[in-house]
N, C-alpha and C positions, 0 to 999 in steps of 0.2 A: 504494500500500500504506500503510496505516494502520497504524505500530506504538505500542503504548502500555506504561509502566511504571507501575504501582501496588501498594504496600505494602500490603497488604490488614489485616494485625496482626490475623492469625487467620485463617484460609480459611474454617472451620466454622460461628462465631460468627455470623461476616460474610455468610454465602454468600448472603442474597436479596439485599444489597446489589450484592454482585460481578455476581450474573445481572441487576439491572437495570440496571447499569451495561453491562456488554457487550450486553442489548438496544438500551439506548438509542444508545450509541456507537457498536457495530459494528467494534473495530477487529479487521484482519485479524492481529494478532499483540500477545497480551496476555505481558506478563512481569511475574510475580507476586512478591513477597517478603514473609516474615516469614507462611509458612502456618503456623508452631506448632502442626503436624499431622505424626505419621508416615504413610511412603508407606500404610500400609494403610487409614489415614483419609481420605485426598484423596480429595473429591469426583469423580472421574473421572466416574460417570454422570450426574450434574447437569449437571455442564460439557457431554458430550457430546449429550443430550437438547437444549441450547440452539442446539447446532451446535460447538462445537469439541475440536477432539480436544488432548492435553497430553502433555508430559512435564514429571516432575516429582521434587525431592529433598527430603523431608521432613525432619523431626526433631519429637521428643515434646516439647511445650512452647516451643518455642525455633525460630528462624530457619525456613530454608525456603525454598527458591526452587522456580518454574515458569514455564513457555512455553505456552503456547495458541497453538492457531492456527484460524482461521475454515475450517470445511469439510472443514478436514484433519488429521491429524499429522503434525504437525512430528517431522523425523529427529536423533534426538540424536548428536550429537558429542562429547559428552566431560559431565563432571562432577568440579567441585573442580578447585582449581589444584596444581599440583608445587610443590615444592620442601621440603614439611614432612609428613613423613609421617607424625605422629603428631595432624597437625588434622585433627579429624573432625567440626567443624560443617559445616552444609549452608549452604553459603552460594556456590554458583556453579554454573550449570547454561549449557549452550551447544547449538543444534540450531540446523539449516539450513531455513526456508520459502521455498518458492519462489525459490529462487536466492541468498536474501539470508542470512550466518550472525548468528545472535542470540546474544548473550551476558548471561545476566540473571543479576544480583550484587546480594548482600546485603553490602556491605561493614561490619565491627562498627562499632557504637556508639562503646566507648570508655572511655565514663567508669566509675568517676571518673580523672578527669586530676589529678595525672599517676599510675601505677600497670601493676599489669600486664596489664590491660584492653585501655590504651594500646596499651603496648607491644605486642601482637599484633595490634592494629589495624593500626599501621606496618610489622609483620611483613607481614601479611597485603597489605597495600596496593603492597609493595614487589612480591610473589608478581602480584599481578594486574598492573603492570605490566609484568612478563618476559614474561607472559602478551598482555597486547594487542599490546605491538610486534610478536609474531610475527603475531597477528591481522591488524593496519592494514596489512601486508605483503604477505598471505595473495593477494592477485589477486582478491579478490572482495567484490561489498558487505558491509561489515559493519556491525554497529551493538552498543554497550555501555549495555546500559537497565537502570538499578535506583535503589537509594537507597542516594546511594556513602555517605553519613552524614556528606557536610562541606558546610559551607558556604563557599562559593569566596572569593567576598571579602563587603566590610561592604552591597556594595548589593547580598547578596541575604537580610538579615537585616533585621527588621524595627526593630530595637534591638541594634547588637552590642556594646553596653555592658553590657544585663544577662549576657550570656552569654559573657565573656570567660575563665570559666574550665572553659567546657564543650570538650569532648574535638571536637566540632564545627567550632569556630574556633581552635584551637589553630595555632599557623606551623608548624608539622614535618603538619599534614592537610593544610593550603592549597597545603603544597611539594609533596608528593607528590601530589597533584589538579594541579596547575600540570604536575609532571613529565608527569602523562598527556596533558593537551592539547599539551604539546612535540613527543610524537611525530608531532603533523600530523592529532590527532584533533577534529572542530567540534562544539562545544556546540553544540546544536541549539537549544536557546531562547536563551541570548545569540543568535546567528547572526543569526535573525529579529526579536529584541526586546532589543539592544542596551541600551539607557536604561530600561527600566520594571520596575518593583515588582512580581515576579513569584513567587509562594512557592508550596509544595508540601506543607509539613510545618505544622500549628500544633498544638501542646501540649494536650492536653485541662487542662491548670492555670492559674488565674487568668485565666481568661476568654479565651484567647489567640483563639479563633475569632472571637467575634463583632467584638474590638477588629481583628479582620485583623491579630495580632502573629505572623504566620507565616515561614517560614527556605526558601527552596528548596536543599533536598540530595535530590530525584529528578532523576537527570539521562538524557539521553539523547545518545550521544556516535558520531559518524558519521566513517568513514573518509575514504580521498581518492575510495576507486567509489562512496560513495553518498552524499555530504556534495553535489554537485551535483546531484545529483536530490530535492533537501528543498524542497518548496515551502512547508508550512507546520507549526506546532510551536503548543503550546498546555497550560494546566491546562483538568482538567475540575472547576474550582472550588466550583460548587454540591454535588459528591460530598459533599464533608466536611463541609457542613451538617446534612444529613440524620440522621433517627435512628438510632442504632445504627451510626454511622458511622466507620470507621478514623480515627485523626488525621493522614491523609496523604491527598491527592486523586491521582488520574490526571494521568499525562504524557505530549502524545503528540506523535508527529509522522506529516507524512504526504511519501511519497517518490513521486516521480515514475517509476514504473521502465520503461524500453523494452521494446518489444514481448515480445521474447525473454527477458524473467520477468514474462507475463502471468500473473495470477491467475487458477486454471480454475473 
């Protein structure tokens, strides 16, 4: 199974982009964020014309998450975390494919740091945590794919000098990123690519693409049932070249799953 995470930073805008990306790729489980589209705007028929069916949590202008899946739809589980009953951005959506449960998160931006941006970032961050450890518990593969909006440490910034006062690199985002991989969760690209200069995000200002000044915060993060079945993990780099192209590329990985959550 091929699951991938990409920022798409508009669904509508974007959309021939998204469909040749998922012609070209193929992965069997897309998780989408920052559609800045209400649910009555998502492309549903587009998607599905291509081959995959979706659920999905919009909002007008702003955030946005979705789940694709190749062939099928995906069974939704839930949307938005607990704890705060008066947050009503869309920024978390959860549904089961084939055996395995998906979590795809828009986690906030932030800035400007420090402020109350912040602060509901770390609100927010604290809430997804309550939230995965029951997840990474749960008895079944899982996997947490989005763009959590930090950069973990300095080797996955391309300069983390210029941006020492973005809400990105901040130590109270790093700790709380640090907290989640405590519970026994595996970065899926450290895992496989340990040592190398691997980004996800580069800034459409002052030239950040072509100089390669790009930050990896999409991450993709696997329990203890599916963290051994990872064979391989990767960006789809060339995306964010492209015209009209999001300033974030695809994240994927691909899992090895036994027999008994064959893909039909």
């Amino acid at each position: 199974m091929k699951i991938a995470s990409f920022n798409v930073n508009g669904i509508n805008g974007r959309l021939p982009r998204l469909l040749e990306w998922l012609d070209e790729s193929r992965p069997d489980v897309a998780c989408l964020q920052e559609l800045k589209s209400p649910d009555q705007n998502f492309p549903a028929a587009a998607l599905r014309e291509v081959g995959y069916g979706a659920v999905f949590h919009g909002q007008r202008a702003w955030n946005g998450v979705a789940i694709l899946a190749r062939g099928k739809d995906p069974i939704e589980t839930g949307r938005g975390l607990e704890g705060n009953a008066q947050d009503d951005q869309s920024r978390y959506i959860e549904a089961v494919v084939d055996g395995v449960v998906i979590g795809c998160l828009y986690l906030p931006n932030g800035n400007p740091w420090p402020g109350p941006k912040f602060d509901y970032k770390l609100e927010w961050f604290e809430r997804l945590c309550v939230h995965a450890r029951r997840l990474f518990a749960c008895g079944l593969p899982v996997v947490l794919a989005g763009d959590f909006n930090v950069v973990p440490t300095d080797a996955d910034i391309y300069n983390p000098a210029s941006w020492r006062d973005d809400a990105l690199l901040q130590p109270e985002s790093r700790a709380a990123f640090a907290r989640l991989l405590q519970q026994g969760w595996t970065d899926a690209i450290r895992a496989l690519h340990p040592h190398e200069a691997i980004y996800t995000y580069w800034d459409y200002w002052r030239n950040r693409w072509p100089r390669n000044a790009g930050l990896r915060i999409d991450h993709l993060l696997l329990n203890d049932e599916l963290a051994p079945m990872l064979s391989a993990a990767s960006v789809d780099r060339e995306v964010r070249g492209r015209p009209g192209a999001s300033d974030h590329a695809p994240v994927w990985v691909e899992v090895d799953l036994p027999p008994s959550f064959a893909i039909a």
